[in-house]
DRENMARFI-797620 format. One record per residue: x, y, z of N, C-alpha, C, O in turn; residue in three letters. Coordinates in steps of 0.05 Angstrom, whole numbers, padded with zeros to 5 digits, always signed. Layout:
XYZXYZXYZXYZALA...
# end
This chain:
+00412+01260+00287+00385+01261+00296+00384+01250+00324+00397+01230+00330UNK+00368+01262+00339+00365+01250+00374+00341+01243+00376+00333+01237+00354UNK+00326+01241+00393+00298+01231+00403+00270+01255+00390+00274+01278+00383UNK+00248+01243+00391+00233+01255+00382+00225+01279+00402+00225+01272+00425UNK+00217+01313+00396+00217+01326+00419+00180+01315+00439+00159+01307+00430UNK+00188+01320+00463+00168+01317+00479+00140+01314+00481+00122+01330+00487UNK+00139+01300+00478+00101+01298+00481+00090+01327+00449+00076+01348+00446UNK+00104+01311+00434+00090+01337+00407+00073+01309+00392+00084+01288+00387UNK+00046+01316+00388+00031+01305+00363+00045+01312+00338+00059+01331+00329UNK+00036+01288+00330+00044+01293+00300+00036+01323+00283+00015+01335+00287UNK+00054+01332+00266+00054+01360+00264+00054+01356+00228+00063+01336+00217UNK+00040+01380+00214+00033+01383+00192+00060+01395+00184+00073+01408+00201UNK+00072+01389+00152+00091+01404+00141+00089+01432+00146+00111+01442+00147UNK+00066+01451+00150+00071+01474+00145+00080+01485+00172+00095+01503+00175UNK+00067+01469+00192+00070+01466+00217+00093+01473+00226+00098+01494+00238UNK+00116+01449+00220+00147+01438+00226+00155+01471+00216+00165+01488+00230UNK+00146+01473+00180+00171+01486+00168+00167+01520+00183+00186+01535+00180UNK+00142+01531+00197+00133+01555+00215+00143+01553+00236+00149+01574+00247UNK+00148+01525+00252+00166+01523+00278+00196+01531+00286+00210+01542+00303UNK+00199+01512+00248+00233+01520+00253+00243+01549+00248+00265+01556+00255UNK+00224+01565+00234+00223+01598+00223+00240+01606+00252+00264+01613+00250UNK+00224+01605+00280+00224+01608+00308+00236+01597+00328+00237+01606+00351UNK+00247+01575+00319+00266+01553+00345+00292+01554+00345+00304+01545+00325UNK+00302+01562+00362+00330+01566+00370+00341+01536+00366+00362+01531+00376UNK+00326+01516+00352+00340+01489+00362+00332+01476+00325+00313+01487+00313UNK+00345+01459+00316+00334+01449+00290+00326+01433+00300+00330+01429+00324UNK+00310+01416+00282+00297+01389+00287+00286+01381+00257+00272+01393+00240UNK+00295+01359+00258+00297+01345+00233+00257+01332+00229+00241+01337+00247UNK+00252+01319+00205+00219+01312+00201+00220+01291+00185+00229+01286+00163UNK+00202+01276+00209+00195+01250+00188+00166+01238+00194+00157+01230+00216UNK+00155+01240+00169+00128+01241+00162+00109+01246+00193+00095+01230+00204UNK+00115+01281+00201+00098+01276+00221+00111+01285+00247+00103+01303+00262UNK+00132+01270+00249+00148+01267+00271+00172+01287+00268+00181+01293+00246UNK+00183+01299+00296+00196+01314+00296+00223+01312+00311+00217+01297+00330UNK+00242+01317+00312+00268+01299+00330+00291+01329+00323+00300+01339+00302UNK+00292+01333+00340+00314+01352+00356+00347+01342+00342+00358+01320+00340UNK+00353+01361+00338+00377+01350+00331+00399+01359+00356+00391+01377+00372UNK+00422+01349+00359+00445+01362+00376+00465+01373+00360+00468+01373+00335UNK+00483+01387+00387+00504+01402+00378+00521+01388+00360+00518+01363+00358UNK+00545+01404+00343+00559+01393+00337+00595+01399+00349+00600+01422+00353UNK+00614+01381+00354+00635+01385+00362+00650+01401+00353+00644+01411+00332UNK+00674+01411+00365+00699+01431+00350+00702+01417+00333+00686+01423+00316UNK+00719+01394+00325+00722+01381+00306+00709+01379+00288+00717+01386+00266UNK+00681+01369+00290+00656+01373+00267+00656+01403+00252+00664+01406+00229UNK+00649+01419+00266+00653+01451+00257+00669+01450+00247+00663+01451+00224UNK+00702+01447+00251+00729+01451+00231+00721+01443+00210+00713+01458+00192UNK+00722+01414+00209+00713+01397+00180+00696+01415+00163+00706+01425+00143UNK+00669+01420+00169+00648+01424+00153+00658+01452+00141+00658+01457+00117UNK+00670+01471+00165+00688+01507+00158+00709+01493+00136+00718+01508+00118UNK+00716+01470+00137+00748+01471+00120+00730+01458+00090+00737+01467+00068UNK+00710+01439+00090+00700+01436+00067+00686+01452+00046+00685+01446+00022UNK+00670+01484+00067+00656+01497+00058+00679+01511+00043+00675+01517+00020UNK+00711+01520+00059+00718+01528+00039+00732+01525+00011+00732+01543-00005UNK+00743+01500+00006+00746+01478-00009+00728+01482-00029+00738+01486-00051UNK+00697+01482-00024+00681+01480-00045+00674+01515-00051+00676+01533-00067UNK+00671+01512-00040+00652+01542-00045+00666+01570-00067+00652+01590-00073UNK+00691+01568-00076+00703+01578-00100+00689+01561-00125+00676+01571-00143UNK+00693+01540-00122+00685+01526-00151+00655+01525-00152+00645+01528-00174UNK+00630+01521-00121+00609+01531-00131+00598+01556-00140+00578+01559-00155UNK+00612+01573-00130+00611+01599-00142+00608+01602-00172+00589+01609-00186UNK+00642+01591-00180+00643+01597-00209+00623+01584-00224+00614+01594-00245UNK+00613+01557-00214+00601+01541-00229+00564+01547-00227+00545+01533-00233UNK+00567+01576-00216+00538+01581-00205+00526+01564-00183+00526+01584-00168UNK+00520+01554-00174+00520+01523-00155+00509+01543-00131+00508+01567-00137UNK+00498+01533-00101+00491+01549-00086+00502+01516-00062+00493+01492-00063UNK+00523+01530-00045+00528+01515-00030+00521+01524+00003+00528+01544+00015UNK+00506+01502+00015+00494+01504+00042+00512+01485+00057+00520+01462+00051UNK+00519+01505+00089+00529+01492+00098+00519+01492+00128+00529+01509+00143UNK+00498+01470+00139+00488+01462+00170+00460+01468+00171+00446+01453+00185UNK+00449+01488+00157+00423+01511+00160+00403+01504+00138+00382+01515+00145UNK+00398+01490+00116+00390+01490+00096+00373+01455+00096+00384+01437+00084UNK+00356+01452+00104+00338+01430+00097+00339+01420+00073+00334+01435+00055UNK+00344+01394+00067+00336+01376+00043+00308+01363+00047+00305+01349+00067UNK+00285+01366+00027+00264+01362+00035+00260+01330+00015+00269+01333-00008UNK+00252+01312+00019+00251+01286+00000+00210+01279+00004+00195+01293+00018UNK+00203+01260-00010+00185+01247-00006+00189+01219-00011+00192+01212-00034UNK+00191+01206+00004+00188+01173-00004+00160+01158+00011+00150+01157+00033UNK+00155+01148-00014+00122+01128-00012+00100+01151+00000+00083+01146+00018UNK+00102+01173-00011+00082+01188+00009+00087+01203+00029+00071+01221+00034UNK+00112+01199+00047+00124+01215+00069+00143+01234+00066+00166+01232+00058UNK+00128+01257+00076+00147+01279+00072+00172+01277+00096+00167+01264+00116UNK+00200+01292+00093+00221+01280+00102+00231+01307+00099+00227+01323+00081UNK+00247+01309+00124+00269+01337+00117+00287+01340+00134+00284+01352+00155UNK+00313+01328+00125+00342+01323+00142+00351+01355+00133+00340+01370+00117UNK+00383+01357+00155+00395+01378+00152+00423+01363+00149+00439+01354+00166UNK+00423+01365+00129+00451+01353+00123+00473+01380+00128+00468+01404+00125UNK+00499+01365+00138+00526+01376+00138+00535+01408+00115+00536+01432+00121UNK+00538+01398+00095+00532+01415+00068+00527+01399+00047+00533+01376+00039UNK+00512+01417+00040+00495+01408+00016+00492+01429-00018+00481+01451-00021UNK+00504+01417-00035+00506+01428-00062+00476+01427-00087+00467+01408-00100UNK+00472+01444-00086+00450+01446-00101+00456+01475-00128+00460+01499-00124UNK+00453+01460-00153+00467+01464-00184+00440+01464-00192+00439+01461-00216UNK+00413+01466-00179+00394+01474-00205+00376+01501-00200+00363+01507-00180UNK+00380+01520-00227+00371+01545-00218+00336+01541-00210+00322+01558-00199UNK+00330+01519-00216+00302+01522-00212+00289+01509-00183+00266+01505-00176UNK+00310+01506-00171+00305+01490-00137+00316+01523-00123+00339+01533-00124UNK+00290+01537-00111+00303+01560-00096+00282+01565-00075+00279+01588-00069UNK+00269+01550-00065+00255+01547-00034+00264+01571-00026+00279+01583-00040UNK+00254+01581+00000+00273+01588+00020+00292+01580+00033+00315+01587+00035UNK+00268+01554+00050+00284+01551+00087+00286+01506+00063+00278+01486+00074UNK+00294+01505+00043+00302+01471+00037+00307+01471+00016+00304+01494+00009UNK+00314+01456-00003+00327+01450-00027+00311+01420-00032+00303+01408-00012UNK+00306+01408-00059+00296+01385-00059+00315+01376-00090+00309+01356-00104UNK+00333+01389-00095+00352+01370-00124+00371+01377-00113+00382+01392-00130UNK+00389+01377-00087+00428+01376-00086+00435+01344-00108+00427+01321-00113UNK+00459+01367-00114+00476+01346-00127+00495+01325-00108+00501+01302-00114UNK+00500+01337-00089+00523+01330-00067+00512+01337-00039+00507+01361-00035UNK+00508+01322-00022+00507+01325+00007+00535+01306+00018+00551+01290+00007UNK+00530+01318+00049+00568+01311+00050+00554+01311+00083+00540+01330+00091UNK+00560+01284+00101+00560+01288+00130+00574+01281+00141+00578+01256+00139UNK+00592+01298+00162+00621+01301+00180+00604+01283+00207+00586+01292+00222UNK+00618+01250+00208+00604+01237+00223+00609+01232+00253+00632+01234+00260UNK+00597+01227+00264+00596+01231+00299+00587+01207+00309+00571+01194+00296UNK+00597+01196+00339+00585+01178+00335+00567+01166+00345+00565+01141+00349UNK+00543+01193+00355+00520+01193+00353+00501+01196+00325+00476+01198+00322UNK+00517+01197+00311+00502+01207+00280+00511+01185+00260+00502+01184+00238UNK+00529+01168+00268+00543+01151+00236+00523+01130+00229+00520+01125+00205UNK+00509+01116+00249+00490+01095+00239+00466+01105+00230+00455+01092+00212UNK+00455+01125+00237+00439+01145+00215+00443+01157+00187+00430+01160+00166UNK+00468+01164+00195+00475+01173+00161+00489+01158+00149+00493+01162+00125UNK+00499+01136+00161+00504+01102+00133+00481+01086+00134+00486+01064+00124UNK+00453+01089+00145+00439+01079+00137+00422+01089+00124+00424+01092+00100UNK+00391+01100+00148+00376+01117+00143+00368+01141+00121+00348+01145+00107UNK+00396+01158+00126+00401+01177+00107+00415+01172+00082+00414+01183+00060UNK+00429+01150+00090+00442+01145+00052+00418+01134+00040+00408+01144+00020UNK+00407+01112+00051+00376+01106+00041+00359+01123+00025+00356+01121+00001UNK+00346+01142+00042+00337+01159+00039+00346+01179+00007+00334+01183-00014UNK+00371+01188+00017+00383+01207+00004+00378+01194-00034+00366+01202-00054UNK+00391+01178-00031+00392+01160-00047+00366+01156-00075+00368+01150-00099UNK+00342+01166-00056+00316+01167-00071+00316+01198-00087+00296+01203-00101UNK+00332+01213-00086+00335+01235-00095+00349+01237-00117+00373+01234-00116UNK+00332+01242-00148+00350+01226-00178+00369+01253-00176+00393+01249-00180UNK+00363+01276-00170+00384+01299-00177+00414+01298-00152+00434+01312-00153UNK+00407+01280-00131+00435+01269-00124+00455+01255-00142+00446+01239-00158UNK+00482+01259-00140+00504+01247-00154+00523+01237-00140+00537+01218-00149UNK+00529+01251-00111+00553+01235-00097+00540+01242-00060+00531+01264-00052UNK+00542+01224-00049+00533+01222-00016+00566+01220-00010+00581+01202-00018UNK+00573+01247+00008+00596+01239+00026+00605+01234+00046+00625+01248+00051UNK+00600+01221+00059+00622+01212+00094+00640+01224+00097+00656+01226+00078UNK+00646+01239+00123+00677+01254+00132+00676+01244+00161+00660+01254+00176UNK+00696+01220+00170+00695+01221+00184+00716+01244+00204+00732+01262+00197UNK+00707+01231+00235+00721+01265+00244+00743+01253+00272+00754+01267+00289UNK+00743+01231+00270+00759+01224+00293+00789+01206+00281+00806+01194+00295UNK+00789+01208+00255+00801+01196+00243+00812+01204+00211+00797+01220+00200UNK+00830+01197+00197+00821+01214+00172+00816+01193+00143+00833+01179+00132UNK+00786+01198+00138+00778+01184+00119+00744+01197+00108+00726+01207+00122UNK+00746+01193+00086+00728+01205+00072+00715+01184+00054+00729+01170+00040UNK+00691+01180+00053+00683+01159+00029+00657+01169+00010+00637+01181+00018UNK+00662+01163-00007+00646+01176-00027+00625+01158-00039+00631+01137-00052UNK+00597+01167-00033+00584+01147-00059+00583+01159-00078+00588+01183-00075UNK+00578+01152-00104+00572+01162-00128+00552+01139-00140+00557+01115-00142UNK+00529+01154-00148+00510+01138-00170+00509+01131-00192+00490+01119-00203UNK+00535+01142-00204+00544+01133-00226+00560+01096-00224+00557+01077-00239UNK+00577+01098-00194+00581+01074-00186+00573+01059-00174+00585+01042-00162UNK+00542+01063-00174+00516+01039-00156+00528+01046-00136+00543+01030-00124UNK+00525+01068-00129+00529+01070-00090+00544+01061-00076+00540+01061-00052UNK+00575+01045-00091+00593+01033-00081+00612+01046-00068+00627+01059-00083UNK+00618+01046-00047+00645+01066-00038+00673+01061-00043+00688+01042-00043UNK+00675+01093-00047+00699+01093-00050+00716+01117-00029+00709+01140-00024UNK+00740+01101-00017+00742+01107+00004+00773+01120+00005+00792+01110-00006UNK+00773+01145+00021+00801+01160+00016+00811+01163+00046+00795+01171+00063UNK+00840+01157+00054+00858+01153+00076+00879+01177+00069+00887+01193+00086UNK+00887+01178+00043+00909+01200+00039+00902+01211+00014+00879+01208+00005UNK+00920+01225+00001+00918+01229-00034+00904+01247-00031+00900+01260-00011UNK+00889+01253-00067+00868+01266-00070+00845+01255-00079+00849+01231-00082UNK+00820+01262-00087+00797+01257-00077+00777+01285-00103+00781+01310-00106UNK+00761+01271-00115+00755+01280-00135+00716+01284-00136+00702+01266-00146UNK+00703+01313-00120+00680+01325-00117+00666+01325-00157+00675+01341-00175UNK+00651+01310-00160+00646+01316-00186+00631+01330-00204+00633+01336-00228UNK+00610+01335-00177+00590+01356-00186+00595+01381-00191+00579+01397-00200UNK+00628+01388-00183+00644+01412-00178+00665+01415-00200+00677+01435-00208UNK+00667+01381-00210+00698+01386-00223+00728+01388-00204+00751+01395-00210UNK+00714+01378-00178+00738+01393-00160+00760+01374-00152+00753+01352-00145UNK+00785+01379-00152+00799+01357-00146+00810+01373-00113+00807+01397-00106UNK+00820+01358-00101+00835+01364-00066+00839+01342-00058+00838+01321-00070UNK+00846+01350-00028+00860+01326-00015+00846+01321+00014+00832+01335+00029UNK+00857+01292+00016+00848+01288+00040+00858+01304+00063+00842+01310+00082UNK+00882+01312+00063+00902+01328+00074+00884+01362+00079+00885+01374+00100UNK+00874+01368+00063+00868+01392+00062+00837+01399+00080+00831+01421+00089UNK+00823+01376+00081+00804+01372+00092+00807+01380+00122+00795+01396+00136UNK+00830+01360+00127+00833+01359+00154+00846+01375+00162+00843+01376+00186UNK+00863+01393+00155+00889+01410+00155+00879+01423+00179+00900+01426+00192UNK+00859+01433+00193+00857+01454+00225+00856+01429+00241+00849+01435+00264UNK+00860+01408+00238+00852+01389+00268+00884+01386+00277+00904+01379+00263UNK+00882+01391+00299+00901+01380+00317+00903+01349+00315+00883+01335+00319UNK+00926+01339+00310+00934+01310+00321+00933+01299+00297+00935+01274+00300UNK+00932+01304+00275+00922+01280+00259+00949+01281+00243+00954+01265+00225UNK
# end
């Protein structure tokens, strides 16, 4: 998330979600407020391309509808409507089918930057967190290789992967940390 865009008044949900129909640019919403998001790096792109394909056999079979960069998660907390664009995002219920957002993922997953990491280990795990049809929040980082997983089965405690394999549960999926990273140069 970057700065709020330019001299915009506060803007109505239907508002935001008719803007973004039309804007060459996303921009994330919070109660009101509107904030531009930025690009993402080669590296970010690999990650998110090498996770989409990782998952995306097992959500298939498992029926599951997996989004990856494009797909709004819409929350409400205390009254404020909210709508991040998470990395990819897994959503397992036939009865969440919006168009342009999803409001029950089982799994959201963000490849972190480090314009983006103190947002999404705070703000957004926060957030995310208020969502009962979530089950695991994931960290990828991208300059380094490590992955950490919350799960709410384990009070939101992390659990954190350097090597080995690494176990998606909403999927049943087992892989590796290795596999994640496997297009980056250097690592």
């Amino acid at each position: 998330m970057s700065t709020p865009a330019a001299h915009l008044p506060t803007i109505s949900v239907t508002d935001y979600l008719n803007g973004e129909e039309h804007s060459e640019i996303r921009h994330e919403y919070i109660d009101g407020q509107v904030y531009a998001m930025s690009g993402a790096s080669r590296r970010h792109g690999l990650i998110a391309t090498s996770l989409s394909l990782l998952l995306g056999p097992k959500a298939r079979e498992k029926k599951c509808q997996l989004f990856i960069a494009d797909m709004k998660v819409r929350l409400t907390i205390s009254g404020k409507d909210i709508f991040y664009y998470p990395d990819l995002a897994l959503n397992c219920d036939p009865d969440d089918r919006e168009s342009h957002y999803s409001r029950t993922p089982c799994l959201i997953i963000e490849v972190l930057s480090e314009t983006t990491e103190r947002i999404d280990r705070r703000e957004k795990m926060l957030a995310y967190q208020t969502l009962p049809s979530l089950q695991e929040y994931v960290l990828v980082a991208q300059d380094y290789m490590q992955i950490e997983i919350y799960r709410r089965r384990a009070d939101w405690l992390p659990e954190v992967h350097t090597e080995g394999t690494f176990t998606i549960e909403c999927l049943d999926l087992n892989t590796s940390v290795a596999e994640v990273y496997q297009d980056i140069e250097g690592f």
